[in-house]
PDB file of N, H, CA, C and O in Angstrom:
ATOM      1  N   UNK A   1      93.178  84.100 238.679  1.00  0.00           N
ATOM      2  CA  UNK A   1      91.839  83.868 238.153  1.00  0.00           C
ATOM      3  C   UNK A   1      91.971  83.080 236.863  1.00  0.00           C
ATOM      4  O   UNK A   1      92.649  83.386 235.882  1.00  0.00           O
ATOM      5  N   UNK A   2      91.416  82.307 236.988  1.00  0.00           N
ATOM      6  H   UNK A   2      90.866  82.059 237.784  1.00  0.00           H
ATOM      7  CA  UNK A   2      91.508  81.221 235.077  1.00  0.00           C
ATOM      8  C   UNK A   2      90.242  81.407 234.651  1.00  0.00           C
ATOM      9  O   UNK A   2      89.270  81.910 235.215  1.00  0.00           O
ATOM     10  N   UNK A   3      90.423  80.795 233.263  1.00  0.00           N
ATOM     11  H   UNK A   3      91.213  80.387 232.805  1.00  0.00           H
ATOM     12  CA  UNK A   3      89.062  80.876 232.553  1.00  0.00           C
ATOM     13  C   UNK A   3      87.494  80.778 232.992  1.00  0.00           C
ATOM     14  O   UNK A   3      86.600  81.619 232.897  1.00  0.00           O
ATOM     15  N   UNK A   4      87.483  79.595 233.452  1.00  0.00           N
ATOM     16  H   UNK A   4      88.209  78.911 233.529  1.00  0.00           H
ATOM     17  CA  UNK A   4      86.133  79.326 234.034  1.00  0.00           C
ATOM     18  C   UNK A   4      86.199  80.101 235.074  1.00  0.00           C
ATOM     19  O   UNK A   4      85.173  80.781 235.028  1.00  0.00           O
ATOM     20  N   UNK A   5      86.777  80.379 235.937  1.00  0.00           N
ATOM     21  H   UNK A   5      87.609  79.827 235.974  1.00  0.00           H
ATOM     22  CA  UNK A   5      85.974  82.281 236.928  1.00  0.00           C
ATOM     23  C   UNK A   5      85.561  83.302 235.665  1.00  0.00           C
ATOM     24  O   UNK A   5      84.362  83.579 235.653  1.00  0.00           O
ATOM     25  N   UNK A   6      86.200  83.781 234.819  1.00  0.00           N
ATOM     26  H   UNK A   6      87.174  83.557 234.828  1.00  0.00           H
ATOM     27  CA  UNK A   6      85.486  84.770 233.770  1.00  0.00           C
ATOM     28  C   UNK A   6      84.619  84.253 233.097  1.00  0.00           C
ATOM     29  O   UNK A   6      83.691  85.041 232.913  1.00  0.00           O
ATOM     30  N   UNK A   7      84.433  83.021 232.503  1.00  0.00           N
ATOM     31  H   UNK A   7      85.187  82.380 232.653  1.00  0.00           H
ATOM     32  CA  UNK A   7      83.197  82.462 232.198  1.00  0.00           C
ATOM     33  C   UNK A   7      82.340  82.503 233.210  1.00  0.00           C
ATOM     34  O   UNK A   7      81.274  83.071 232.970  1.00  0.00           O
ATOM     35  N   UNK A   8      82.509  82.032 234.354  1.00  0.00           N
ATOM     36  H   UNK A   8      83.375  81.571 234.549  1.00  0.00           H
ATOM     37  CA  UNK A   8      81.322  82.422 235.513  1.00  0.00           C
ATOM     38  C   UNK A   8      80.818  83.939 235.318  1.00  0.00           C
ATOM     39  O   UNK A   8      79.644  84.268 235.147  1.00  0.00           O
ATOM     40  N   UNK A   9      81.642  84.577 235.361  1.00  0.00           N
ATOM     41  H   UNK A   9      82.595  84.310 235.501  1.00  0.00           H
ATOM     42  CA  UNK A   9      81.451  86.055 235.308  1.00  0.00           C
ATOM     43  C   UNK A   9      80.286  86.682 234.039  1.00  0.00           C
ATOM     44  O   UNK A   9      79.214  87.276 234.154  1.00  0.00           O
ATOM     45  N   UNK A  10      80.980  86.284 232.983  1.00  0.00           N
ATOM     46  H   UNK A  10      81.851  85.801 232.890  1.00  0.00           H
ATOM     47  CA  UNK A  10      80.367  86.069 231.550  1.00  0.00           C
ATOM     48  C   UNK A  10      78.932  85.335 231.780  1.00  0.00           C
ATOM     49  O   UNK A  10      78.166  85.635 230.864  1.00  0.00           O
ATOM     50  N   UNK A  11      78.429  84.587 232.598  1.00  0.00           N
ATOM     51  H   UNK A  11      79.051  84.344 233.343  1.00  0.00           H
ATOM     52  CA  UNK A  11      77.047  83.748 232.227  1.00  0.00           C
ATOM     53  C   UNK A  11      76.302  85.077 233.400  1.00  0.00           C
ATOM     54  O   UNK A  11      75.320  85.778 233.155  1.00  0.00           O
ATOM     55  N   UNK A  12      77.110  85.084 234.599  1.00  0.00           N
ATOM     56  H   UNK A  12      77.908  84.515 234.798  1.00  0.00           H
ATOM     57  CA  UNK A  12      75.963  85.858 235.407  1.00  0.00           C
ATOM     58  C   UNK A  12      76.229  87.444 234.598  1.00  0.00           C
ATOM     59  O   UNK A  12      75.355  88.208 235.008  1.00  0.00           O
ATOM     60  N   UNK A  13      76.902  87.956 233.870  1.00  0.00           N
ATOM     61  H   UNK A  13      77.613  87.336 233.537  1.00  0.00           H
ATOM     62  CA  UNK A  13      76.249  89.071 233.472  1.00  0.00           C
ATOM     63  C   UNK A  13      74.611  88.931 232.909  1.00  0.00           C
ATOM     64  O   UNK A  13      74.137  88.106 232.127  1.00  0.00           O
ATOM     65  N   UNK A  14      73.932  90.112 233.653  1.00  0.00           N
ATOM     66  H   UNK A  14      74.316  90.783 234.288  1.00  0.00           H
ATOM     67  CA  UNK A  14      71.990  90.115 232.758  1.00  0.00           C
ATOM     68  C   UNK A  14      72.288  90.477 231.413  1.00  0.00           C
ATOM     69  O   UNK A  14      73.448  90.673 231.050  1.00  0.00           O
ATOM     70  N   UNK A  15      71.220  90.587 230.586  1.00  0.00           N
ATOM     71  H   UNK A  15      70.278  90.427 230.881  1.00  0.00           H
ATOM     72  CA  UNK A  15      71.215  90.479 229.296  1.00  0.00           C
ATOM     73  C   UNK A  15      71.396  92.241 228.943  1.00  0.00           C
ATOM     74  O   UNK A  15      70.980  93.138 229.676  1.00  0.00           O
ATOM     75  N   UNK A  16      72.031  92.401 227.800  1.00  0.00           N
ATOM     76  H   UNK A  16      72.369  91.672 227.205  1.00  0.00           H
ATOM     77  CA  UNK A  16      72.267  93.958 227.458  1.00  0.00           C
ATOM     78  C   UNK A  16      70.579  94.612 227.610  1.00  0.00           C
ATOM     79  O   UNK A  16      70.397  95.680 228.194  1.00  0.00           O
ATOM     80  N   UNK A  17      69.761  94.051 227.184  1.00  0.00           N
ATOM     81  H   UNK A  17      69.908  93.183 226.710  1.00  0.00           H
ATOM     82  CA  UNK A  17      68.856  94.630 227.065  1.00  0.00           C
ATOM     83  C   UNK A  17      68.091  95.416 228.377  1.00  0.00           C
ATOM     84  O   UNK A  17      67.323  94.908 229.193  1.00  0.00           O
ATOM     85  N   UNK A  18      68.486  96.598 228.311  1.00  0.00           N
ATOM     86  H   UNK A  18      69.110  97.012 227.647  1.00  0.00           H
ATOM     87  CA  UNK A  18      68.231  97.310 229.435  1.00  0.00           C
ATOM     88  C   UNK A  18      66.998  98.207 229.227  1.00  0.00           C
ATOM     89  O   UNK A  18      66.993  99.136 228.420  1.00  0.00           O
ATOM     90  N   UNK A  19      65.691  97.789 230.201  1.00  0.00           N
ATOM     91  H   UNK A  19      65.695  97.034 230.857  1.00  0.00           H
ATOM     92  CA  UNK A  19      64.752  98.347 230.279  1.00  0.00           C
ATOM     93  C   UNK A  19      64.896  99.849 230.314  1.00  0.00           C
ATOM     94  O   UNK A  19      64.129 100.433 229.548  1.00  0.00           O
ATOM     95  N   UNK A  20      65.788 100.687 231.103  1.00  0.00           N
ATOM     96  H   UNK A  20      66.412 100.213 231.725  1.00  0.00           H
ATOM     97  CA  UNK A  20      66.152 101.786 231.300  1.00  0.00           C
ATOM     98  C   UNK A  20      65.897 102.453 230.371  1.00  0.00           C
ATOM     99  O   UNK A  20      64.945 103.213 230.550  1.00  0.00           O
ATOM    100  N   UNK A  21      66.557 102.500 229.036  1.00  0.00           N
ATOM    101  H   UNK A  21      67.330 101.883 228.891  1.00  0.00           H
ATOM    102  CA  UNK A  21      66.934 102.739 227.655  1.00  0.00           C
ATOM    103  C   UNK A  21      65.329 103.551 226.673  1.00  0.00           C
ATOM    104  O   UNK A  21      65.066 104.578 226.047  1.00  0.00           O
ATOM    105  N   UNK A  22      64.563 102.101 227.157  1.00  0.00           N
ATOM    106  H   UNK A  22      64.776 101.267 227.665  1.00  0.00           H
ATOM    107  CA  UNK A  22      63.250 102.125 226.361  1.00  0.00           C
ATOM    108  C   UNK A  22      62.600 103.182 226.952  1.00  0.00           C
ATOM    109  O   UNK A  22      62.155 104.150 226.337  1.00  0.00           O
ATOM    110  N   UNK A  23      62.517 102.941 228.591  1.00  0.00           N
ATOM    111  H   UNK A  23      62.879 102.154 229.091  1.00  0.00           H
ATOM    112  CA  UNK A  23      61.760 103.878 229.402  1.00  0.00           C
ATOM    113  C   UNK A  23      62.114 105.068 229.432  1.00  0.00           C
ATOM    114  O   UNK A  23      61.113 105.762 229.612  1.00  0.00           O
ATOM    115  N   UNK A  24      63.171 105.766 229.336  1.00  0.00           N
ATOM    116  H   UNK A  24      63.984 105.201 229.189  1.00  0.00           H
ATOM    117  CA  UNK A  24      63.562 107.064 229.041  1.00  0.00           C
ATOM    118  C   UNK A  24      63.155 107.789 227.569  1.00  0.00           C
ATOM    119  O   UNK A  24      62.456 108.803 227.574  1.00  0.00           O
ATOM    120  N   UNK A  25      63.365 107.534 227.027  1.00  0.00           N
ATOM    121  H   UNK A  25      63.933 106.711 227.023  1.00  0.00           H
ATOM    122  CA  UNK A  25      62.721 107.608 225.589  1.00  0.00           C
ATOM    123  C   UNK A  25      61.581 107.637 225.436  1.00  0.00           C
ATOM    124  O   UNK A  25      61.182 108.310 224.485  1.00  0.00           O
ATOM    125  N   UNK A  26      60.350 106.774 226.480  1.00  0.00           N
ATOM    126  H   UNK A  26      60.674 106.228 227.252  1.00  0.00           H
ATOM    127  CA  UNK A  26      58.855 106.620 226.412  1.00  0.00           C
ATOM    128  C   UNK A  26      58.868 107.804 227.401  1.00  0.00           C
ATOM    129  O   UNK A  26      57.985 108.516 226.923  1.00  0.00           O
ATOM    130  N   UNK A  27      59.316 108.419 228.445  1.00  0.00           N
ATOM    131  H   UNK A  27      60.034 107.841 228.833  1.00  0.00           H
ATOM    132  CA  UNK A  27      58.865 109.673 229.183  1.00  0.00           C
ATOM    133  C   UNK A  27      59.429 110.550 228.936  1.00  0.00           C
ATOM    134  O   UNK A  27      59.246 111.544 229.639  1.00  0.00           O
ATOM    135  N   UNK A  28      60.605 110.631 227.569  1.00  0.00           N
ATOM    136  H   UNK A  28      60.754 109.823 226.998  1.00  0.00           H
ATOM    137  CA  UNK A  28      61.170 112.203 227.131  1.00  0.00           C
ATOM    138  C   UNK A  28      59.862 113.087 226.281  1.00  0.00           C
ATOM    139  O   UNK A  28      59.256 112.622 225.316  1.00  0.00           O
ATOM    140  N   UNK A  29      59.745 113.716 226.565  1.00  0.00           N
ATOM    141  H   UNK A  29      60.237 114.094 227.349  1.00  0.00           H
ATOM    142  CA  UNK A  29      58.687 114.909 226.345  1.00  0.00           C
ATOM    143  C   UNK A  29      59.278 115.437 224.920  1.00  0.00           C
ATOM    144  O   UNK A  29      60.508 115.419 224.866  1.00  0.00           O
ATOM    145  N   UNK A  30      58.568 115.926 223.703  1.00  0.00           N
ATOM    146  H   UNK A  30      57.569 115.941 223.747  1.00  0.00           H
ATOM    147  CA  UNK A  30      59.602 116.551 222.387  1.00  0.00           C
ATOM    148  C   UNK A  30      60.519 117.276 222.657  1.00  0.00           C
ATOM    149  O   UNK A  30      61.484 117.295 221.894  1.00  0.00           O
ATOM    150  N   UNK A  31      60.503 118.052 223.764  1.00  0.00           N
ATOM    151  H   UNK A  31      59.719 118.037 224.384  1.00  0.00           H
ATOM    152  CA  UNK A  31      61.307 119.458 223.522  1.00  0.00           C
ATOM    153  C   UNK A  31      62.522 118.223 224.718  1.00  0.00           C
ATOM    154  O   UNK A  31      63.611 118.745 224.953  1.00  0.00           O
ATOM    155  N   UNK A  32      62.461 117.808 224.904  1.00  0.00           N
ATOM    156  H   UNK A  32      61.575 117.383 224.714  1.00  0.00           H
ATOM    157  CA  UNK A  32      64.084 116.497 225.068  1.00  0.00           C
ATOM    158  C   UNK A  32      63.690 116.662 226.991  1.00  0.00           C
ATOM    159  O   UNK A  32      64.744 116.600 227.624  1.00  0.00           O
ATOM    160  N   UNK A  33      62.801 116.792 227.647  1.00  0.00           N
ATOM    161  H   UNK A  33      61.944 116.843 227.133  1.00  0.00           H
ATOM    162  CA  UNK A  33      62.905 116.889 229.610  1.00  0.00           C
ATOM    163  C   UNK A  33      61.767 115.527 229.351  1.00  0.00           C
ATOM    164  O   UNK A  33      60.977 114.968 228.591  1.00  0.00           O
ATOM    165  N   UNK A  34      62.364 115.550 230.526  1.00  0.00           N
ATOM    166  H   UNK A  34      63.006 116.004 231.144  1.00  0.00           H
ATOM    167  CA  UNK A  34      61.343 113.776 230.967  1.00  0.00           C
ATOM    168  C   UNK A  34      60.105 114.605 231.509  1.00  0.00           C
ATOM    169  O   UNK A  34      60.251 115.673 232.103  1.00  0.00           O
ATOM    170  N   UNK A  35      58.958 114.061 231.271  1.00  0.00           N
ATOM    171  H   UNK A  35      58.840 113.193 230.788  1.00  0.00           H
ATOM    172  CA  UNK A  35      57.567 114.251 231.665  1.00  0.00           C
ATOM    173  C   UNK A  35      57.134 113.464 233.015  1.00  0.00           C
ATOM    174  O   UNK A  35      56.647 112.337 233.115  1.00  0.00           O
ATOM    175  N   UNK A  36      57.450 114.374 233.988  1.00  0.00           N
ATOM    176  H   UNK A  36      57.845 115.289 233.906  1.00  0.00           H
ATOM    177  CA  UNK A  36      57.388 114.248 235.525  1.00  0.00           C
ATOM    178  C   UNK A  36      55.853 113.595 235.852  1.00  0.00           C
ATOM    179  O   UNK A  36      55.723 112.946 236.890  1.00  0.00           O
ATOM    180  N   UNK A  37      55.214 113.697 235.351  1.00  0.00           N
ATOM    181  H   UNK A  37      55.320 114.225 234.507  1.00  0.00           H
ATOM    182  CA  UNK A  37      54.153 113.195 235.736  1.00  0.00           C
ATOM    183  C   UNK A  37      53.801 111.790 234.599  1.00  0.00           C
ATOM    184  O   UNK A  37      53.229 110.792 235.039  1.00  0.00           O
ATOM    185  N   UNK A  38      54.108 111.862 233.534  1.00  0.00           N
ATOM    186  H   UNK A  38      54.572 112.673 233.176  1.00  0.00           H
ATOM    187  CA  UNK A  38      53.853 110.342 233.302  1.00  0.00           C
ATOM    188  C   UNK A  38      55.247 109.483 234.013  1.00  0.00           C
ATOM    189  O   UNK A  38      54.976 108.292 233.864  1.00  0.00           O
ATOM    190  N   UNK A  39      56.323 109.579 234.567  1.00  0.00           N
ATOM    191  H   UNK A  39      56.543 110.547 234.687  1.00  0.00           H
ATOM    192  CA  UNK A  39      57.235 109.216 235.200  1.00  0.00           C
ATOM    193  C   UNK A  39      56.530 108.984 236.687  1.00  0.00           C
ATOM    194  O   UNK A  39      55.961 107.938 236.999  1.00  0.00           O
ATOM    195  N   UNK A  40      56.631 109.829 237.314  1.00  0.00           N
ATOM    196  H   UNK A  40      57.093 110.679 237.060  1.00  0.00           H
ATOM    197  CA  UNK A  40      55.852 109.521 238.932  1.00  0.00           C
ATOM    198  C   UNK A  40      54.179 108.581 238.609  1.00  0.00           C
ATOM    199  O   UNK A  40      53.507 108.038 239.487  1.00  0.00           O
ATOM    200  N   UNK A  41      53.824 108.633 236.993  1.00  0.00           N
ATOM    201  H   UNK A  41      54.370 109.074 236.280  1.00  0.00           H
ATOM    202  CA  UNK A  41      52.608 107.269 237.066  1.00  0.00           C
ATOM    203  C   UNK A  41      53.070 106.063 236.751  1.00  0.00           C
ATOM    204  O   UNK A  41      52.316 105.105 236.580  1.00  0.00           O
ATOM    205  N   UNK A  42      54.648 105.984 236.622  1.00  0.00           N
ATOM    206  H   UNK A  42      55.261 106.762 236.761  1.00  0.00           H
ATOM    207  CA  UNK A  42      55.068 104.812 236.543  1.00  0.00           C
ATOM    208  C   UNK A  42      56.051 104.398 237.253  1.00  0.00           C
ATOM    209  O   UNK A  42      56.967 103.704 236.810  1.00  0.00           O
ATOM    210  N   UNK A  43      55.941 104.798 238.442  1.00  0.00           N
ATOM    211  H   UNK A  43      55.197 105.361 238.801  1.00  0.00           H
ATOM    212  CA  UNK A  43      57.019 105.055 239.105  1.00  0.00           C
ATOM    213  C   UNK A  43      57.914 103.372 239.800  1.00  0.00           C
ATOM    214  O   UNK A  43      59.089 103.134 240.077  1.00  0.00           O
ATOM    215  N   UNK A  44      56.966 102.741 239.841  1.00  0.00           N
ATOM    216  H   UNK A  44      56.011 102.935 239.617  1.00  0.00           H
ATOM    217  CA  UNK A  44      57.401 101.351 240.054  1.00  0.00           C
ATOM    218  C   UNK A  44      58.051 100.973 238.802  1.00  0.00           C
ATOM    219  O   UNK A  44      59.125 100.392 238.953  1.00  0.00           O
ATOM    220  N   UNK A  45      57.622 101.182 237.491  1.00  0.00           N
ATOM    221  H   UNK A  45      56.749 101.655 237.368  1.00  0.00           H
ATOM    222  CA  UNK A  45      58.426 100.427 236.476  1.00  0.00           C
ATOM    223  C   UNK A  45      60.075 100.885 236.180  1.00  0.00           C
ATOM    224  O   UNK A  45      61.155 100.380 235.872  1.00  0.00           O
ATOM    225  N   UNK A  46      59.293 102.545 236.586  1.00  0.00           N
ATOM    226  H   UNK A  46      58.416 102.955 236.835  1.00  0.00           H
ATOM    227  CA  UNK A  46      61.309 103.547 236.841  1.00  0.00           C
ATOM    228  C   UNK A  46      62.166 102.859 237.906  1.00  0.00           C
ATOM    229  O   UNK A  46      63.389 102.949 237.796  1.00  0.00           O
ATOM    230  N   UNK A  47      61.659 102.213 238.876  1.00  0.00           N
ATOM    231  H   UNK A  47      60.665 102.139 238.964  1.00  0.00           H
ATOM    232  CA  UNK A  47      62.201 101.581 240.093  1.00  0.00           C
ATOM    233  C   UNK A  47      63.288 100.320 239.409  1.00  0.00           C
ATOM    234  O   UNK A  47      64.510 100.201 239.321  1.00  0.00           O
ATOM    235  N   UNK A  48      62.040  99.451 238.981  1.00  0.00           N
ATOM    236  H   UNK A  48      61.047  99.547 239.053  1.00  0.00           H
ATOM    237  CA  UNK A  48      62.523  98.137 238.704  1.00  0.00           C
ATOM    238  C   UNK A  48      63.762  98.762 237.584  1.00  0.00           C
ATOM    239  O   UNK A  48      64.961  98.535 237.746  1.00  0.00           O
ATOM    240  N   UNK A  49      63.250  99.505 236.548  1.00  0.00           N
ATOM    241  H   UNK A  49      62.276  99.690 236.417  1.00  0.00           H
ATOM    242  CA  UNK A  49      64.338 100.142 235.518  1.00  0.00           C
ATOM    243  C   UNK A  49      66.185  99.876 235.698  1.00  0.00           C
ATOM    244  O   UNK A  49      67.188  99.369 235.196  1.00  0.00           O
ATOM    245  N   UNK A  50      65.416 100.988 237.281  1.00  0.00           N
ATOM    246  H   UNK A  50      64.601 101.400 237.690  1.00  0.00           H
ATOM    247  CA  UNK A  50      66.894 101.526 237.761  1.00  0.00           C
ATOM    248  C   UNK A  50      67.572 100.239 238.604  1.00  0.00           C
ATOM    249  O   UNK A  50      68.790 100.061 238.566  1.00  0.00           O
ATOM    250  N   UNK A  51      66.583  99.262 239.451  1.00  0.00           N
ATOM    251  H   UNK A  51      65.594  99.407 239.482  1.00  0.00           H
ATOM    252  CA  UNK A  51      67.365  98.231 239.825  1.00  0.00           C
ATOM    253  C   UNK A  51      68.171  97.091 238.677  1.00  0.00           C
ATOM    254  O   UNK A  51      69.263  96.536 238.788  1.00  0.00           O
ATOM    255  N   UNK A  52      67.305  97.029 237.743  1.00  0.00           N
ATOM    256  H   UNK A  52      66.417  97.481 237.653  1.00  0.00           H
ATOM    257  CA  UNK A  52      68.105  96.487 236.999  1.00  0.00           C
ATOM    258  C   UNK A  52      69.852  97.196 236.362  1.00  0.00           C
ATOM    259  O   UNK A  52      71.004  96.909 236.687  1.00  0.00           O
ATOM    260  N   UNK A  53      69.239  98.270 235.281  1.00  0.00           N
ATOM    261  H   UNK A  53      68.303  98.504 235.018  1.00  0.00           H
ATOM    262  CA  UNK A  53      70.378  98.817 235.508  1.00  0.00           C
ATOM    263  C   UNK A  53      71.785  98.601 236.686  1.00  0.00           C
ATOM    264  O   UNK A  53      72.829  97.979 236.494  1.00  0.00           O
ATOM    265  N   UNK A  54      71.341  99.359 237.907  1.00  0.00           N
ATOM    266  H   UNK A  54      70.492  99.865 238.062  1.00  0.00           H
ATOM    267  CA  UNK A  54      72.731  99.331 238.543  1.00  0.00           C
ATOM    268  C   UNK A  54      73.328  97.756 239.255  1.00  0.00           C
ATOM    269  O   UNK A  54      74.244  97.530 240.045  1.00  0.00           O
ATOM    270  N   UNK A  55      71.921  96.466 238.267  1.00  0.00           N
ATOM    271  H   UNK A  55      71.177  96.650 237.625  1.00  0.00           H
ATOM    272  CA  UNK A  55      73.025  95.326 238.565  1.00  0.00           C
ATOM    273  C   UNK A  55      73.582  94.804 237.477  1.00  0.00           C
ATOM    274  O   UNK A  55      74.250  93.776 237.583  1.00  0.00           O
ATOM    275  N   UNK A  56      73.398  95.426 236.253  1.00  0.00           N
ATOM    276  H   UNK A  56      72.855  96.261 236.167  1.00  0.00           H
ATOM    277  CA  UNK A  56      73.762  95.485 234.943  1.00  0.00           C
ATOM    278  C   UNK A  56      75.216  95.831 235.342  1.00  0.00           C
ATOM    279  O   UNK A  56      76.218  95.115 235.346  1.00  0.00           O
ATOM    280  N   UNK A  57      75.028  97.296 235.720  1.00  0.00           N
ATOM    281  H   UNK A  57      74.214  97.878 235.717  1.00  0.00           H
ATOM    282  CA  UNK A  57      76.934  97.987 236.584  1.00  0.00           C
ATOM    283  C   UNK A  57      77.362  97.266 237.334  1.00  0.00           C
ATOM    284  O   UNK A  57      78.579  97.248 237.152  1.00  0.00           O
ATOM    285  N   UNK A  58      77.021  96.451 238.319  1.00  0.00           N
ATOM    286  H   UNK A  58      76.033  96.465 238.468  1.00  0.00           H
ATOM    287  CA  UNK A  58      77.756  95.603 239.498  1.00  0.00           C
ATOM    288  C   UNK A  58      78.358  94.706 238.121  1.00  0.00           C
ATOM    289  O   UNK A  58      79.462  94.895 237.610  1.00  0.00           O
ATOM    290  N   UNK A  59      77.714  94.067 237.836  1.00  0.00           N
ATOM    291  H   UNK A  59      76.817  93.914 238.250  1.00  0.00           H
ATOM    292  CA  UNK A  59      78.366  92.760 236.995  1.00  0.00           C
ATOM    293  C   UNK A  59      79.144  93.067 235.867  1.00  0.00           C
ATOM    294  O   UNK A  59      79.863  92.162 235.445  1.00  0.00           O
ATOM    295  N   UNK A  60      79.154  94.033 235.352  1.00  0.00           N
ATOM    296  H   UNK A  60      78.570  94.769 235.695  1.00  0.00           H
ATOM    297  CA  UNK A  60      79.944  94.508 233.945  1.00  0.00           C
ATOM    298  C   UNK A  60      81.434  95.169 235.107  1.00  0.00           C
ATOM    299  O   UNK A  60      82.645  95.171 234.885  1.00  0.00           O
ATOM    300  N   UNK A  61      80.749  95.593 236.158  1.00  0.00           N
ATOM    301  H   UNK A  61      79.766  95.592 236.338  1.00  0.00           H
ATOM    302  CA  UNK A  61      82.214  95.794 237.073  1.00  0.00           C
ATOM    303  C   UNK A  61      82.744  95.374 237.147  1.00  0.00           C
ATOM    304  O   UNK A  61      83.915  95.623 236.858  1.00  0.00           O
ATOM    305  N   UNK A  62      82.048  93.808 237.866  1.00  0.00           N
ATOM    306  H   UNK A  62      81.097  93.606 238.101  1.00  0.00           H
ATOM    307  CA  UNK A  62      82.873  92.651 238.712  1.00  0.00           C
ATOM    308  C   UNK A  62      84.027  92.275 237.234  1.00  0.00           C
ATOM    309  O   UNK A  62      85.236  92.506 237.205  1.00  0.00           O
ATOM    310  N   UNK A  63      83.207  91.667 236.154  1.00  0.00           N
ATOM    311  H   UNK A  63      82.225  91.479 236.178  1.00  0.00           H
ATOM    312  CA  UNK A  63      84.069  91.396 234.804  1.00  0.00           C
ATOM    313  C   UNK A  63      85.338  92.269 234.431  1.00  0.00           C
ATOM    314  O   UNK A  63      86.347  91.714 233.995  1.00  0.00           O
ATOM    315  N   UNK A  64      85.263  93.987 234.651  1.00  0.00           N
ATOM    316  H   UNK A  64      84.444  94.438 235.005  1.00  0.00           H
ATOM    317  CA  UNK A  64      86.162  94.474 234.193  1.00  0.00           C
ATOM    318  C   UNK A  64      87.562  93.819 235.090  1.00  0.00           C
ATOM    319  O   UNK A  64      88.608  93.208 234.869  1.00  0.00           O
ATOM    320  N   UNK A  65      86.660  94.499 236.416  1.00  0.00           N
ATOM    321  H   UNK A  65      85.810  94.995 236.596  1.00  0.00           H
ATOM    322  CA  UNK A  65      87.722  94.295 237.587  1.00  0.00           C
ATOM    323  C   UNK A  65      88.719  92.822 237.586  1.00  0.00           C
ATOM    324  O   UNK A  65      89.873  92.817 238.014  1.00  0.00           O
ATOM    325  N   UNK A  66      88.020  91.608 237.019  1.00  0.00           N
ATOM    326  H   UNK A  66      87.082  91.611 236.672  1.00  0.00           H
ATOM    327  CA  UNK A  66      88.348  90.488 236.913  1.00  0.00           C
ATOM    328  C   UNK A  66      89.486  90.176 235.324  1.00  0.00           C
ATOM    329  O   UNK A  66      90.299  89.295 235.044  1.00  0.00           O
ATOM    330  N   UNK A  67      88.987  91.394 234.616  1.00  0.00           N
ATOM    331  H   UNK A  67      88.327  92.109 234.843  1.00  0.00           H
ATOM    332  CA  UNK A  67      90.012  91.126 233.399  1.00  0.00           C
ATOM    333  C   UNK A  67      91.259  92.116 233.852  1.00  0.00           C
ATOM    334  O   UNK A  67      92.305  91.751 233.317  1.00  0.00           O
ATOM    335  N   UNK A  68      91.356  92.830 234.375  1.00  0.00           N
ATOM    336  H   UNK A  68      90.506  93.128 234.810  1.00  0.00           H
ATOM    337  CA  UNK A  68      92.211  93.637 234.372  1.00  0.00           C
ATOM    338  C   UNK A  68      93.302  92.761 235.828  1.00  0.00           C
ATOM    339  O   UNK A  68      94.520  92.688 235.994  1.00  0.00           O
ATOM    340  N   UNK A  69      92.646  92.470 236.271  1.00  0.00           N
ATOM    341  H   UNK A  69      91.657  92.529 236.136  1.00  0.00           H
ATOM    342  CA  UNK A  69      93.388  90.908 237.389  1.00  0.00           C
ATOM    343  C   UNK A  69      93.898  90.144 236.195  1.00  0.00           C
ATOM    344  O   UNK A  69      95.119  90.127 236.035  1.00  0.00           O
ATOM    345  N   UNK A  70      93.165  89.539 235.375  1.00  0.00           N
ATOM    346  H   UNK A  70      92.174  89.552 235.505  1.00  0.00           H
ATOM    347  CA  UNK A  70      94.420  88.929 234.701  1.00  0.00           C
ATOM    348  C   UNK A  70      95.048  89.569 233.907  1.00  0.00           C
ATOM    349  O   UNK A  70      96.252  89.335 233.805  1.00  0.00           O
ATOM    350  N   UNK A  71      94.430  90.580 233.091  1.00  0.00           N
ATOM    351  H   UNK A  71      93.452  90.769 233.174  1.00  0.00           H
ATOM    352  CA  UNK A  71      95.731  91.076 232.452  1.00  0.00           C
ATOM    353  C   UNK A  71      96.727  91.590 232.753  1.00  0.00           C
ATOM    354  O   UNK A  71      97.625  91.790 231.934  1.00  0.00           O
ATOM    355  N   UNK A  72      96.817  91.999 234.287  1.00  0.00           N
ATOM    356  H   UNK A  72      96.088  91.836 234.952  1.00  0.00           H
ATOM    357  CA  UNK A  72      97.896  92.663 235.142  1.00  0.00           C
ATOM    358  C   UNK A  72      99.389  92.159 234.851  1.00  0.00           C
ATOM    359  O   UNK A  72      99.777  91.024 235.129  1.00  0.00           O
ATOM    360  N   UNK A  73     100.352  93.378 234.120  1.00  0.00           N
ATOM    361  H   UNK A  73     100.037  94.300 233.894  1.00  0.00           H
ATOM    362  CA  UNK A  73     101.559  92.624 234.417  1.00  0.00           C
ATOM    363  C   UNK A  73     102.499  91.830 235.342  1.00  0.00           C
ATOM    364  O   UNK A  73     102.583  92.378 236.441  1.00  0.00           O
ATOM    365  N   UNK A  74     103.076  90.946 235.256  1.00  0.00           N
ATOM    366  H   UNK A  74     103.008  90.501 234.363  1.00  0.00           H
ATOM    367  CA  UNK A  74     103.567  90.110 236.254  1.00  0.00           C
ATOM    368  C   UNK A  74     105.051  89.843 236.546  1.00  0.00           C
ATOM    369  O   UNK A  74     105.374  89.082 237.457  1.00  0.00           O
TER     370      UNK A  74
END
């Protein structure tokens, strides 16, 4: 693998900014449990949340998986 494959890798990672983050925090209730019912009234935005997220994980994968290919001893 050479540079420009991890630069490929590097541009298609999405941006840190993970909707997830915000939205958990907007449906934690004080006493710290998520509020099941303003959650199931947003339940499409928890959707999109979580799709983003786990392609946030595919691609921060693919990168690890790809550095540890090159850094592999030889």
């Amino acid at each position: 693998m050479d540079a420009r494959t991890l630069a490929g890798l590097l541009a298609a990672a999405p941006p840190v900014d993970l909707r997830i983050l915000e939205l958990t925090a907007e449906l934690t209730r004080p006493d710290g449990a998520l509020d099941m019912d303003a959650a199931a009234a947003r339940q499409h935005e928890v959707e999109l949340a979580c799709v983003q997220a786990q392609e946030y994980a595919a691609a921060t994968g693919r990168l690890r998986e790809a550095l540890r290919w090159t850094l592999r001893p030889r």
